[in-house]
Backbone of each chain as ProteinMPNN parsed JSONL, in Angstrom:
{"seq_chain_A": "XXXXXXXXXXXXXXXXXXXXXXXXXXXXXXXXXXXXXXXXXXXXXXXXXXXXXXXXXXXXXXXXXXXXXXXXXXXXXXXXXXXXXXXXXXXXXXXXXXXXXXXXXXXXXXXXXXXXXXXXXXXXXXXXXXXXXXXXXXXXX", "coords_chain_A": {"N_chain_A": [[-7.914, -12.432, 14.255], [-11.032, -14.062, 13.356], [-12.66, -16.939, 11.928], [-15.072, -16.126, 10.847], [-14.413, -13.013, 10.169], [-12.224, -13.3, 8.732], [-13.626, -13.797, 6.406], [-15.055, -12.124, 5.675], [-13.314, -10.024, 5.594], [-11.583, -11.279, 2.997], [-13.556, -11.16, 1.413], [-14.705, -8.501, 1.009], [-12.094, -7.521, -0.111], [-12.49, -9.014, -2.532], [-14.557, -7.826, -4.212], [-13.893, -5.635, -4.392], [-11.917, -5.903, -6.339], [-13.637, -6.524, -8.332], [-15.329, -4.833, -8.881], [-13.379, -2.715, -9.437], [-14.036, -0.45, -7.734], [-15.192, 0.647, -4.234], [-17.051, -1.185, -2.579], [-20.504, -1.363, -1.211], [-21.455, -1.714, 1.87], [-23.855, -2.741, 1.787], [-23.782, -3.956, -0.389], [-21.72, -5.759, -0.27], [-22.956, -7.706, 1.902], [-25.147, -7.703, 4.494], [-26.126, -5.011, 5.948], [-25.614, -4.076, 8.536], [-24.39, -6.168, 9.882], [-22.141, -5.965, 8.122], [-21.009, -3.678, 8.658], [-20.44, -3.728, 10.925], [-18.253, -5.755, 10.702], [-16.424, -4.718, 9.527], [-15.391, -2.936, 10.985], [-14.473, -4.154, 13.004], [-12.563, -4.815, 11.456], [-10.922, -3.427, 10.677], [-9.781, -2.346, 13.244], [-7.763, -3.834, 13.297], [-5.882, -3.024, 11.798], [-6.441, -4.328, 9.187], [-7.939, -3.33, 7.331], [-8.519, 0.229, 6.287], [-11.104, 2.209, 7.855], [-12.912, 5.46, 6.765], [-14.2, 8.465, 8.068], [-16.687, 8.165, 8.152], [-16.781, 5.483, 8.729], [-17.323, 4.144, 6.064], [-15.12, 2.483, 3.722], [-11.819, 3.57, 3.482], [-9.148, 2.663, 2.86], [-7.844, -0.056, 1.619], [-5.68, -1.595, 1.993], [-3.217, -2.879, -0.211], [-4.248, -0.873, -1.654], [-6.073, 1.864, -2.363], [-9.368, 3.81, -1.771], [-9.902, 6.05, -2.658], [-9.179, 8.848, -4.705], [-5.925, 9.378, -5.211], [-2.431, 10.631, -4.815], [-1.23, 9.105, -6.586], [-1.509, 6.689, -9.324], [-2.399, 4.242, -10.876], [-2.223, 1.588, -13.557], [-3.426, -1.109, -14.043], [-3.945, -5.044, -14.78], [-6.278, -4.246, -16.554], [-7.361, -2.288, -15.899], [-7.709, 0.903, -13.895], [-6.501, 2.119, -10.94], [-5.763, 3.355, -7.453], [-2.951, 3.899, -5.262], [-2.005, 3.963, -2.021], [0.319, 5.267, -1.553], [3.55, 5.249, -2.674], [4.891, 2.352, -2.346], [2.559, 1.121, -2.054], [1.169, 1.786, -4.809], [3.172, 0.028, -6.372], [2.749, -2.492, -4.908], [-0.159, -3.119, -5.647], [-0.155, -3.66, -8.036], [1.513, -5.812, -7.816], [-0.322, -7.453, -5.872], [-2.018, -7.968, -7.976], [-1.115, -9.567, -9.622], [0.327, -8.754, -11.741], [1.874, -6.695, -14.339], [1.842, -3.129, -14.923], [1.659, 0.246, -14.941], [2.583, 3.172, -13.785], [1.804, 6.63, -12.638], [2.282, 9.454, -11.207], [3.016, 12.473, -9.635], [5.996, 14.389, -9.149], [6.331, 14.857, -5.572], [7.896, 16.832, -4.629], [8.582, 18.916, -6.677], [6.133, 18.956, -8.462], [6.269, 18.193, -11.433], [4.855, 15.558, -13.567], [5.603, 12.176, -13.505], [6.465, 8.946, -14.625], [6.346, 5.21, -14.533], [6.915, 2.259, -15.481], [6.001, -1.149, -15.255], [7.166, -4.077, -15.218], [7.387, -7.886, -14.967], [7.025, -7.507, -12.226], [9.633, -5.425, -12.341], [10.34, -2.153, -12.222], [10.345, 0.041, -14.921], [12.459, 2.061, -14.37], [15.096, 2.276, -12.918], [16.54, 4.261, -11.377], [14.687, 5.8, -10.123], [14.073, 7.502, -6.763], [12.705, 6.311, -3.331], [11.173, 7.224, -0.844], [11.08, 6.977, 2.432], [9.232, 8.475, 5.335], [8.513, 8.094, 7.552], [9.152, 6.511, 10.739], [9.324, 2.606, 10.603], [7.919, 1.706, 12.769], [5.961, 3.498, 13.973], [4.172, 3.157, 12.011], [1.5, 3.158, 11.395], [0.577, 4.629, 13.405], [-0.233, 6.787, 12.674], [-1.802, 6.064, 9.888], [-2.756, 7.989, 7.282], [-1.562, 9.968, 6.937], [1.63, 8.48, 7.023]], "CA_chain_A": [[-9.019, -12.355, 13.298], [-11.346, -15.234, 13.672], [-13.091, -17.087, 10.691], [-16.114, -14.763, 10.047], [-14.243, -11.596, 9.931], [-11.698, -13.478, 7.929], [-14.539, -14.181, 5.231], [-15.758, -11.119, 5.52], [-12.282, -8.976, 5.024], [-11.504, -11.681, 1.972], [-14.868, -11.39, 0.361], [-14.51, -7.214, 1.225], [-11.384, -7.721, -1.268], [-12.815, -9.647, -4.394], [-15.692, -6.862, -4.158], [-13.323, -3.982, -4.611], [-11.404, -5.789, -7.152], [-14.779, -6.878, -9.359], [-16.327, -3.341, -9.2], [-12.689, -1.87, -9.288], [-14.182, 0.396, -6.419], [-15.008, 0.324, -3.082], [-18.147, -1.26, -2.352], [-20.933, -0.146, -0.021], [-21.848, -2.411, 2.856], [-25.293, -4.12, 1.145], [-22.803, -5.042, -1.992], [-20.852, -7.12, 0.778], [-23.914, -8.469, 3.249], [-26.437, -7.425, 5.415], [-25.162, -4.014, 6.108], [-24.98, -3.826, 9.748], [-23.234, -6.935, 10.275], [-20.669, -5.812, 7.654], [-20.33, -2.321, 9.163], [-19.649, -4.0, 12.117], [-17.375, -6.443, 11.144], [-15.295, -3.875, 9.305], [-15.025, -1.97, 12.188], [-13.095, -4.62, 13.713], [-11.382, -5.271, 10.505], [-10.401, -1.649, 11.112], [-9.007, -2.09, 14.3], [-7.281, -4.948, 13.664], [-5.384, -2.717, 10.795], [-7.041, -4.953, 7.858], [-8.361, -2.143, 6.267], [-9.108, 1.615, 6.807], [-12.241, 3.466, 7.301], [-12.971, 6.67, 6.902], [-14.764, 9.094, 9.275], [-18.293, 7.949, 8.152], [-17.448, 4.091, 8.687], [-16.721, 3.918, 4.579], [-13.666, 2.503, 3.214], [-10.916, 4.507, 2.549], [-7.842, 1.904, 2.158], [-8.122, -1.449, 1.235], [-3.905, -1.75, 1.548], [-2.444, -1.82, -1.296], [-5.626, 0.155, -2.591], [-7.21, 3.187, -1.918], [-10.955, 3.635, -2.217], [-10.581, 7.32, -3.268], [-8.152, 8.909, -5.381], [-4.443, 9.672, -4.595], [-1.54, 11.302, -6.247], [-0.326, 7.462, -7.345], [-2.466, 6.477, -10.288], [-1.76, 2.487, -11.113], [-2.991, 0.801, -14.228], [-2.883, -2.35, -14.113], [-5.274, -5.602, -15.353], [-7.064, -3.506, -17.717], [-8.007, -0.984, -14.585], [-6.842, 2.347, -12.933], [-6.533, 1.922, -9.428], [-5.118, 4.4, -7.012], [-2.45, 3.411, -4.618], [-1.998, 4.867, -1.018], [2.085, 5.468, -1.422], [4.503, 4.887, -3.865], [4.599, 1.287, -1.906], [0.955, 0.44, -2.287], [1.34, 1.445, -5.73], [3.887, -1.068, -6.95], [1.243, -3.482, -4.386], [-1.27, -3.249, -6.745], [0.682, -4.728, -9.265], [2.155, -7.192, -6.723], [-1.404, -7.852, -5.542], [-2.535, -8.055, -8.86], [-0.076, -10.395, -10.04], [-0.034, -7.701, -13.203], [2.37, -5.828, -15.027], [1.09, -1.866, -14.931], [2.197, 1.915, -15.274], [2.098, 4.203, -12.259], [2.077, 7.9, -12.311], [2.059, 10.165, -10.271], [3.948, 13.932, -9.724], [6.931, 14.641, -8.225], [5.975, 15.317, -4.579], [8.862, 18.666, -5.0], [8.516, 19.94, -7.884], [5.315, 18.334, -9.207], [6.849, 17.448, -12.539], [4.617, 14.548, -13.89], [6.232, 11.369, -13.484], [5.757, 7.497, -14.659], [6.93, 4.365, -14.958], [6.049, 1.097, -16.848], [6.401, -2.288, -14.511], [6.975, -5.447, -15.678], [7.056, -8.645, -14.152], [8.051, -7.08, -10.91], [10.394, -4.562, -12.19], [9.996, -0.947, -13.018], [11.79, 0.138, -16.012], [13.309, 3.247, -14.65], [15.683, 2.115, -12.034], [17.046, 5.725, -11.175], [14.07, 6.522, -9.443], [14.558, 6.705, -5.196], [11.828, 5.591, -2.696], [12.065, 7.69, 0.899], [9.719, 6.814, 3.67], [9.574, 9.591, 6.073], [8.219, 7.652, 8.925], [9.873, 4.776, 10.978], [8.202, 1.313, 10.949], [7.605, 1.227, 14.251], [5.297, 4.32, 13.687], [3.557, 3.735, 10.801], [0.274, 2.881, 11.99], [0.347, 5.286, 13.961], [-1.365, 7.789, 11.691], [-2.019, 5.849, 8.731], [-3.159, 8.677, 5.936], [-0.009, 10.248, 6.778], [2.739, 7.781, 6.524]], "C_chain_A": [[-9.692, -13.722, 13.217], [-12.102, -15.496, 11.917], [-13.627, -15.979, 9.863], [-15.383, -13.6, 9.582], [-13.074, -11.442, 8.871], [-12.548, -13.416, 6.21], [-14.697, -13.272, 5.13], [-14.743, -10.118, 4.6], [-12.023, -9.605, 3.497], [-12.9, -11.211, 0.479], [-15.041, -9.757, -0.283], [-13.479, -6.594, -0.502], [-11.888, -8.088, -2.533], [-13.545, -9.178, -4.661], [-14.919, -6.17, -4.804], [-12.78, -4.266, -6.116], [-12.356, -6.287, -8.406], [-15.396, -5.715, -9.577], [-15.152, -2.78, -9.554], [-13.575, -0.205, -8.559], [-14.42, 0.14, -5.519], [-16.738, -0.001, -3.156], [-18.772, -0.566, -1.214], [-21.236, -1.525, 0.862], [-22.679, -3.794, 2.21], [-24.355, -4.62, 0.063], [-21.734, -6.167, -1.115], [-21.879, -8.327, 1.412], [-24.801, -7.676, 3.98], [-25.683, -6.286, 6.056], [-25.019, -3.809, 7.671], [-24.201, -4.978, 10.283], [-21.958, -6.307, 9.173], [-20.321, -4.807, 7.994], [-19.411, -2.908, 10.344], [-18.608, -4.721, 12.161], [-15.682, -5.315, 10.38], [-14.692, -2.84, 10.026], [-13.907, -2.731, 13.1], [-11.943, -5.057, 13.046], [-10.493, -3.957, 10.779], [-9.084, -1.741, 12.498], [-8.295, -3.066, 14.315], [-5.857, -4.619, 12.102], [-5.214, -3.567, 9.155], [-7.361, -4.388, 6.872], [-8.764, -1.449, 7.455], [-10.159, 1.834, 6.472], [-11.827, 4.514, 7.666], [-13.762, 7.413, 8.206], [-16.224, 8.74, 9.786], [-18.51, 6.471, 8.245], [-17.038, 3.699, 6.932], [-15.544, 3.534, 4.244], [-13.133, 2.86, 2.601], [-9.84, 3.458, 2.259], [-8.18, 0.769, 2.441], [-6.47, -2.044, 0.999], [-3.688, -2.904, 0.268], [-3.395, -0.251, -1.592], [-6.019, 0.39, -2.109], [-8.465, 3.07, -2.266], [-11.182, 4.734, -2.556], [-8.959, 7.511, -4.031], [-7.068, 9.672, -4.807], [-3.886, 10.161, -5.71], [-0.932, 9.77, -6.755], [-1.411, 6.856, -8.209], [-1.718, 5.224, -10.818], [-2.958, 1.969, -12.504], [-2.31, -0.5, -14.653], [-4.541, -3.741, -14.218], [-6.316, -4.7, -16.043], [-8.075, -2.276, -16.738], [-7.119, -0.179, -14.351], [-7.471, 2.075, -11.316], [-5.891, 2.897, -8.984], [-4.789, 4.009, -5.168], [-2.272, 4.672, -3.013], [-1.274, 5.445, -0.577], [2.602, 5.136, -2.681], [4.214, 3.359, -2.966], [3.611, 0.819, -1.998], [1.082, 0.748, -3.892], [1.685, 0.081, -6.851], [2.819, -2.489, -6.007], [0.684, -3.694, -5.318], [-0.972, -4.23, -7.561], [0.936, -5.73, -8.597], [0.556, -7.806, -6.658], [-2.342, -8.614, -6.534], [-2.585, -9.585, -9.722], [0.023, -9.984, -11.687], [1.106, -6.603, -13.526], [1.612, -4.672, -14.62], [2.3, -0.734, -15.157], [1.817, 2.931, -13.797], [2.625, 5.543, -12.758], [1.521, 8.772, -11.879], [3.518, 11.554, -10.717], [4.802, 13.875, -8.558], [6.478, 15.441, -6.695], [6.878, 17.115, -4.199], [8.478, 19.714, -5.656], [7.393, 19.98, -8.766], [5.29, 18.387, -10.649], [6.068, 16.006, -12.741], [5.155, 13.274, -13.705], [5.38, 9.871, -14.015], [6.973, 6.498, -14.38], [6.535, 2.913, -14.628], [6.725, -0.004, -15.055], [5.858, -3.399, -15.123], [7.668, -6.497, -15.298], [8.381, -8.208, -13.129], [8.979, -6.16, -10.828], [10.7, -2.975, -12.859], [10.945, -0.677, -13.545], [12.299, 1.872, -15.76], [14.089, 2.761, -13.157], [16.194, 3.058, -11.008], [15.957, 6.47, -10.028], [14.433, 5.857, -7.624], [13.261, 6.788, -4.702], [12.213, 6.464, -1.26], [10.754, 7.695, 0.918], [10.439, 7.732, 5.008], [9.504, 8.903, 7.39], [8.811, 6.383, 9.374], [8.435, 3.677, 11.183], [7.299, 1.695, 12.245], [6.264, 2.467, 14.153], [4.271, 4.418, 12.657], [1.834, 3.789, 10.93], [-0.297, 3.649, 13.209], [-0.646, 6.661, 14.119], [-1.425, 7.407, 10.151], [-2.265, 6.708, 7.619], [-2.05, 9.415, 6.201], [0.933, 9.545, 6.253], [2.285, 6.982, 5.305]], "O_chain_A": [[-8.908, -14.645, 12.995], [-12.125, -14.675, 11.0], [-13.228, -15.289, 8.925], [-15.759, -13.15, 8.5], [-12.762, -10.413, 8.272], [-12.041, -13.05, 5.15], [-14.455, -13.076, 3.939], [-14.978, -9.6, 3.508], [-12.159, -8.779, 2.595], [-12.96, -11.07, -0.742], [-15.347, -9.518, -1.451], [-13.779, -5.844, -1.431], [-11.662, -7.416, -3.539], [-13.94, -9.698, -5.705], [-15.223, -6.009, -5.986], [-12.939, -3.448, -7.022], [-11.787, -6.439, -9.487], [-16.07, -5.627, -10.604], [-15.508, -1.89, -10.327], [-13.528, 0.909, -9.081], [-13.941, -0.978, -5.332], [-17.545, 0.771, -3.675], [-18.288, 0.294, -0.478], [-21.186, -2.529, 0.151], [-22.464, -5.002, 2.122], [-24.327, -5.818, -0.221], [-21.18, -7.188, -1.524], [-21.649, -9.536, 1.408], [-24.913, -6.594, 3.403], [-24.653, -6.546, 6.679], [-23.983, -3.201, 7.939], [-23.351, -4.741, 11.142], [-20.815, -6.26, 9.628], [-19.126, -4.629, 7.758], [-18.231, -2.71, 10.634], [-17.884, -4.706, 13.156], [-14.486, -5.279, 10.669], [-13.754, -2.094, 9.744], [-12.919, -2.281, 13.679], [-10.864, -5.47, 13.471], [-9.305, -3.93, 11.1], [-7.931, -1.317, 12.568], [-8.006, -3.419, 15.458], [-5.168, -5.482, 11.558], [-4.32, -3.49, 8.313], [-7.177, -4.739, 5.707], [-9.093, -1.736, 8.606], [-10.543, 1.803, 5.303], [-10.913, 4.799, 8.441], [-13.851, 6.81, 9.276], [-16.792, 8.831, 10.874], [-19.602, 5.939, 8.05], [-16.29, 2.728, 6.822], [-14.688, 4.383, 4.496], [-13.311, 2.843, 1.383], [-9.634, 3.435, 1.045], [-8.804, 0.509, 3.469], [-6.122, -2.76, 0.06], [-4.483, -3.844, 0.259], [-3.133, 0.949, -1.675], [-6.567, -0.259, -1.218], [-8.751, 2.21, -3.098], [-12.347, 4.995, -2.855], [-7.98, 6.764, -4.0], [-7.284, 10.55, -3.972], [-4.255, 10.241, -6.882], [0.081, 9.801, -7.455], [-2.371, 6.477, -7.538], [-0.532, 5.264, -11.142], [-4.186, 1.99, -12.425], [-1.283, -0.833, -15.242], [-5.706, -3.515, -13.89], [-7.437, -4.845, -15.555], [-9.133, -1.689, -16.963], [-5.914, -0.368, -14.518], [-8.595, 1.906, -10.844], [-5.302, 3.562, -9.836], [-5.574, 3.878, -4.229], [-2.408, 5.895, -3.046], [-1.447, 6.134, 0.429], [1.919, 4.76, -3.633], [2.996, 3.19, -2.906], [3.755, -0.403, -2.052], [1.108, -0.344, -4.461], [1.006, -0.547, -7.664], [2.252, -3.346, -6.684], [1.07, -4.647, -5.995], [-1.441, -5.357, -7.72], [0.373, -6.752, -8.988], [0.288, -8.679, -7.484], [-3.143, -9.506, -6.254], [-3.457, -10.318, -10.187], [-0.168, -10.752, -12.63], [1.112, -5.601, -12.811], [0.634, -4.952, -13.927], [3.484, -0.89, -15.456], [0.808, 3.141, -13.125], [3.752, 5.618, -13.247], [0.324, 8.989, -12.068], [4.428, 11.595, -11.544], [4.554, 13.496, -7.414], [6.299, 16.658, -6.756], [6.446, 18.144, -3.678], [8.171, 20.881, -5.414], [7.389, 20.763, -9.716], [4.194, 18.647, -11.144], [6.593, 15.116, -12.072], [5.258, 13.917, -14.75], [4.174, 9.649, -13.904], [8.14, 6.78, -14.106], [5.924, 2.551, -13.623], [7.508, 0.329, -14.165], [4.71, -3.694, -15.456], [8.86, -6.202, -15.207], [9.604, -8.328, -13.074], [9.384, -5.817, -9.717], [11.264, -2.819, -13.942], [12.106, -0.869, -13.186], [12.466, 2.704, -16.651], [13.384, 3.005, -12.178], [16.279, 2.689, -9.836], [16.248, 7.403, -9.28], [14.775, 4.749, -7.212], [12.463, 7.316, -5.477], [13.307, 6.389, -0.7], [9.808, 8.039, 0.209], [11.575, 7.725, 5.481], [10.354, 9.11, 8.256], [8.971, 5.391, 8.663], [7.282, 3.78, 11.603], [6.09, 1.895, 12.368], [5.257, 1.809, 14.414], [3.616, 5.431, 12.409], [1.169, 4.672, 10.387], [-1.326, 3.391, 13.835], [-1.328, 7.232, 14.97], [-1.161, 8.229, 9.273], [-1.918, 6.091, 6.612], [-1.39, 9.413, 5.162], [1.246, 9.778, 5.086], [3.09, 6.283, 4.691]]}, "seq_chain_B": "XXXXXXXXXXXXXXXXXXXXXXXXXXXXXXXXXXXXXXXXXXXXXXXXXXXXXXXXXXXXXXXXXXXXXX", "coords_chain_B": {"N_chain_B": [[5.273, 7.833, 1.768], [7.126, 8.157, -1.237], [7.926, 8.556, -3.971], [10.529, 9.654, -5.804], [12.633, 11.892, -7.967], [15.519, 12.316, -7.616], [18.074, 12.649, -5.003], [18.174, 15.208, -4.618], [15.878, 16.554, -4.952], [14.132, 14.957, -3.062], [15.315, 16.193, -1.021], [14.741, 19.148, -1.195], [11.818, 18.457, -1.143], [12.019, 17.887, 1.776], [12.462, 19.821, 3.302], [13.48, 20.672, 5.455], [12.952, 18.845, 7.56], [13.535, 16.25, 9.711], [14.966, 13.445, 7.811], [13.798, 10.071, 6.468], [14.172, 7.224, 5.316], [15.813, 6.255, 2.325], [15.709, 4.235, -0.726], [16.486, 2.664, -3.413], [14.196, 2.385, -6.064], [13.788, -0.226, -7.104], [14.908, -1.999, -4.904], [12.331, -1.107, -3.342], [10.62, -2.337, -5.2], [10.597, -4.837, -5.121], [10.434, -5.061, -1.827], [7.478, -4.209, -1.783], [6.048, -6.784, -3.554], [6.767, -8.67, -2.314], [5.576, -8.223, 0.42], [3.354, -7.442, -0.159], [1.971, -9.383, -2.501], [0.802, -11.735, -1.666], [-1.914, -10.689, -1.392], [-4.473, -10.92, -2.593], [-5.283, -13.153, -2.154], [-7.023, -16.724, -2.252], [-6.673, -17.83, 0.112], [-5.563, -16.283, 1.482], [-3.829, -15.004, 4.714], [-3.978, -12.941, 7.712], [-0.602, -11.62, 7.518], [2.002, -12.115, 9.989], [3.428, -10.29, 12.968], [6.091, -10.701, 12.677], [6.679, -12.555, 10.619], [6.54, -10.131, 8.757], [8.75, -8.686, 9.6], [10.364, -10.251, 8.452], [10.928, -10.063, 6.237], [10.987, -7.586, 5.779], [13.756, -7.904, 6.768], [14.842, -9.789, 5.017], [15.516, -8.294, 3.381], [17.141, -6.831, 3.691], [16.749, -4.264, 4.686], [17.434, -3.238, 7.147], [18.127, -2.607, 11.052], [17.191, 0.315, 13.39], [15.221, 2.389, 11.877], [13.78, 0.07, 10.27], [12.522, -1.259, 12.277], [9.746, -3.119, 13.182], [6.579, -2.669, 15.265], [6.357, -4.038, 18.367]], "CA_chain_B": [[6.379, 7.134, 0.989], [6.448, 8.865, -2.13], [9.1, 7.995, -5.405], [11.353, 11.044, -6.282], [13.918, 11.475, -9.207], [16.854, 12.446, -7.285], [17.773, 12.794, -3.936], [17.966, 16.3, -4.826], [14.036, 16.456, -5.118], [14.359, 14.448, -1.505], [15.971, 17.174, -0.056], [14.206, 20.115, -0.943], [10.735, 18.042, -0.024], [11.637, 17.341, 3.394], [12.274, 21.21, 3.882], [14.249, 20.75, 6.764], [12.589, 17.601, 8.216], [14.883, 15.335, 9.505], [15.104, 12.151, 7.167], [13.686, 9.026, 7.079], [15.212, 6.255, 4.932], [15.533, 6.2, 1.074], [16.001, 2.674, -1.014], [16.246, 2.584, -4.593], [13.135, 1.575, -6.619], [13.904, -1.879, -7.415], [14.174, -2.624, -3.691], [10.972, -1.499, -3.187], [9.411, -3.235, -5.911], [10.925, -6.356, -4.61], [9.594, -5.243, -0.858], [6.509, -4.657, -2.715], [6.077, -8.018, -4.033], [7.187, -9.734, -0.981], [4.505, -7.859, 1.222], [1.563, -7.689, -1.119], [1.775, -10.603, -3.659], [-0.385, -12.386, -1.827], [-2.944, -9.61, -0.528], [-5.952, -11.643, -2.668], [-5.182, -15.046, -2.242], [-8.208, -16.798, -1.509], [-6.497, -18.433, 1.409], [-5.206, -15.05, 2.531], [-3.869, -14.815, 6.19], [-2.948, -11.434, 7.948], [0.839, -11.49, 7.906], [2.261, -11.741, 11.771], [4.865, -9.362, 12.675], [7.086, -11.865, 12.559], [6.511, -12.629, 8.813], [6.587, -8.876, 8.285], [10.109, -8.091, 9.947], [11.579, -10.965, 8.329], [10.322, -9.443, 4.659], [12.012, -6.139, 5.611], [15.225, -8.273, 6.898], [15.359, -10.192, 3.997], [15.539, -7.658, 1.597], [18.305, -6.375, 3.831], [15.895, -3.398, 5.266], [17.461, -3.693, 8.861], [18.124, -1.328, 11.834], [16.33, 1.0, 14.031], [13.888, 2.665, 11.517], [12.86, -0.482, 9.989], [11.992, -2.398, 13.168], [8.173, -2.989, 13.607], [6.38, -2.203, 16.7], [6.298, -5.192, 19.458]], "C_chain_B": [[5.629, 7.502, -0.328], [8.005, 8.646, -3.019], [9.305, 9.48, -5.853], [12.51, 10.46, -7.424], [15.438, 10.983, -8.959], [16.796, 12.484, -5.197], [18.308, 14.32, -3.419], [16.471, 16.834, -4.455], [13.806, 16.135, -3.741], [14.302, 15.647, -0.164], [15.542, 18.437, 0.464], [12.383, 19.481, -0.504], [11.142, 18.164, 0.994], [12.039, 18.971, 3.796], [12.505, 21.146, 5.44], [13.932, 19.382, 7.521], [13.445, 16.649, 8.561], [14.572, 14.196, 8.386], [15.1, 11.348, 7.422], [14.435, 7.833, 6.524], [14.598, 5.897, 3.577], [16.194, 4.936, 0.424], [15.797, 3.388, -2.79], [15.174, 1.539, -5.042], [12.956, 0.449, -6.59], [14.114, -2.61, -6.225], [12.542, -2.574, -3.302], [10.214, -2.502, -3.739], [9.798, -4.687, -5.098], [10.442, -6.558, -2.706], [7.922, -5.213, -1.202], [5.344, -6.018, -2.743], [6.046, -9.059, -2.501], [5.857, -9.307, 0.226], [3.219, -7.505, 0.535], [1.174, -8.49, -1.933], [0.646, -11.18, -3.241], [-2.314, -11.994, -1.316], [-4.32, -10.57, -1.055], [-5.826, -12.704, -2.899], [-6.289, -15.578, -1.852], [-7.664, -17.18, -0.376], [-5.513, -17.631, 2.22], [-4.871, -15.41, 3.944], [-3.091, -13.803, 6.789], [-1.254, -12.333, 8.352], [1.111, -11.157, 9.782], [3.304, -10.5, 11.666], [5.794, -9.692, 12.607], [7.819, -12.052, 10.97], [6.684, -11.626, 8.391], [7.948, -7.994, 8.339], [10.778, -9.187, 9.535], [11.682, -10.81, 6.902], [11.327, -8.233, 4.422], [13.331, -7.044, 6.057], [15.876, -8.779, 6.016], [15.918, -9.399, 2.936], [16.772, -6.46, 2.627], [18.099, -4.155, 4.497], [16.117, -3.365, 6.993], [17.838, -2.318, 9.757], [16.803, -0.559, 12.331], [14.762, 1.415, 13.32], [13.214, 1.773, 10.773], [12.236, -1.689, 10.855], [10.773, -1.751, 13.622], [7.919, -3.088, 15.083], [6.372, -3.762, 16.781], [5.127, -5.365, 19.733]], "O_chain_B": [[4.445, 7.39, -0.643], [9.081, 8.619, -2.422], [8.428, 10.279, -6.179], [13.008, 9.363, -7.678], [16.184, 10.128, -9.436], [15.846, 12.382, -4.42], [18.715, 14.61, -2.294], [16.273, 17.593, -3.507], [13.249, 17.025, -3.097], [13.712, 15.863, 0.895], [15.649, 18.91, 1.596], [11.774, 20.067, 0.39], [10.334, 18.909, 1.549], [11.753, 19.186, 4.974], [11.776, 21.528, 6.355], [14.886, 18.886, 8.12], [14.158, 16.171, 7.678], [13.367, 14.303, 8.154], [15.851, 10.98, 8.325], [15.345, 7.392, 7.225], [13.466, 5.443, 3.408], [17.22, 4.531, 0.97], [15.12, 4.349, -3.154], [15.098, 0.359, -4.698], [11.951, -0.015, -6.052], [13.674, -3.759, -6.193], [11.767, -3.498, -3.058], [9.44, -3.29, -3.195], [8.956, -5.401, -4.555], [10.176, -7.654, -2.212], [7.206, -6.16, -0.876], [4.257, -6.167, -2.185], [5.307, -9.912, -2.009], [5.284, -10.225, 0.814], [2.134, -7.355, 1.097], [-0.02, -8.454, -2.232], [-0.364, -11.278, -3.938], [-3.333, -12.636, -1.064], [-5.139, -10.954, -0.22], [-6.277, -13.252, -3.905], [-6.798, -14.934, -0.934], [-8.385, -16.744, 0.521], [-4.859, -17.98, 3.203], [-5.673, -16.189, 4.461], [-1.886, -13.65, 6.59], [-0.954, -13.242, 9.125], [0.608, -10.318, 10.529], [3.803, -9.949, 10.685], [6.657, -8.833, 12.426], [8.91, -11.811, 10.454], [7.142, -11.774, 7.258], [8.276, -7.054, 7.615], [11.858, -9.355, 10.1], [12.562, -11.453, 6.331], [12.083, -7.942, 3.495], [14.238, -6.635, 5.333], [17.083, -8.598, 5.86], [16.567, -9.716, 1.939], [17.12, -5.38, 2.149], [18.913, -3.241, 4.625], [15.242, -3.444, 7.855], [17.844, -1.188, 9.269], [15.673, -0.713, 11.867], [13.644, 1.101, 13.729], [12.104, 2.146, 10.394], [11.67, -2.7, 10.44], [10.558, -0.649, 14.127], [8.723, -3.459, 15.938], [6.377, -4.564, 15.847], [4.807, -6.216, 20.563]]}, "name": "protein", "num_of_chains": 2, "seq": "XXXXXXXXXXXXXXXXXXXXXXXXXXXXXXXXXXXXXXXXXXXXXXXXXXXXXXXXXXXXXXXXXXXXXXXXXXXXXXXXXXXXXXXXXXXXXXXXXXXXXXXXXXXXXXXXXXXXXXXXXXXXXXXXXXXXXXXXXXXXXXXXXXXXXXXXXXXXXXXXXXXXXXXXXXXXXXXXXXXXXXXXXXXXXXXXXXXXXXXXXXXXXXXXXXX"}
């Protein structure tokens, strides 16, 4: 990733998190240089677009909504995993609340995080896909 | 990667699927932390894979399914 596209992906970031959404191109820069450079931010797994070129994940953070609902700094954000979730917060450097439904049984679920540690310990964490794979089909894993 | 109650709940999700590898919460949060803390730093720099498999080693995340591609 060379300077520019460094500036670009950074600047991409403090956008999303000042609108808490996903900006559009002209809210970044001159929209065909930033299409383009997010295209290689894209391929360079910096962030996801979507089908139309739009950003869908901004890792930790989604740009549309998910079953993981994060509030955190006086925002709702919406994480791209249980792992991007707790991100958010990490990212944030913010206490928050995440919930989301039991992927089984869809039973509601939450729980509170504070500095760094969610107060229900009990809950488990399974990643279906191996590392080595994950990037393989990103909106899956 | 999706946070369940039990690994009851686990079980009947994966509806036969083989299984990939479950951690209790409080690891995550602490992989988490360790791989996103500094996502908006201004002086940000993509993580190598280097830096990324030594995040999952630290936290004791080792073996086959958590080794990153080459």
């Amino acid at each position: 990733m060379d300077g520019r596209d460094l500036e670009l992906r950074n600047l991409t970031y403090r956008t999303f998190v000042r609108l808490g959404r996903a900006p559009t191109p002209a809210e970044v820069g001159e929209p065909t240089e930033v299409e383009a450079g997010w295209r290689r931010l894209h391929e360079e797994h910096a962030l996801v677009l979507g089908a139309r070129g739009e950003l869908r994940m901004l890792n930790p953070f989604s740009a549309v909504l998910t079953p993981y609902r994060v509030e955190a700094d006086t925002r709702a954000w919406y994480g791209n995993c249980a792992w991007d979730a707790l991100g958010i917060c990490a990212a944030l450097h913010s206490d928050g609340r995440i919930e989301w439904a039991c992927p089984d049984c869809a039973e509601p679920l939450a729980v509170e995080v504070a500095d760094g540690r969610p107060d229900d310990e009990s809950l488990l964490f399974h990643c279906l896909v191996p590392a080595a794979s994950w990037w393989d089909d990103i909106g899956f894993t | 990667m999706n946070l369940f109650r039990s690994e009851e709940h686990i079980g009947r999700w994966l509806a036969g699927r083989p299984p990939g590898a479950t951690i209790p919460v409080a690891k995550l949060a602490e992989l988490a932390w360790a791989w996103w803390g500094d996502r908006l730093d201004p002086d940000w720099r993509p993580h190598t894979r280097e830096q990324n498999q030594g995040i999952l080693d630290g936290l004791g995340l080792t073996g086959e399914f958590w080794r990153l591609p080459t």
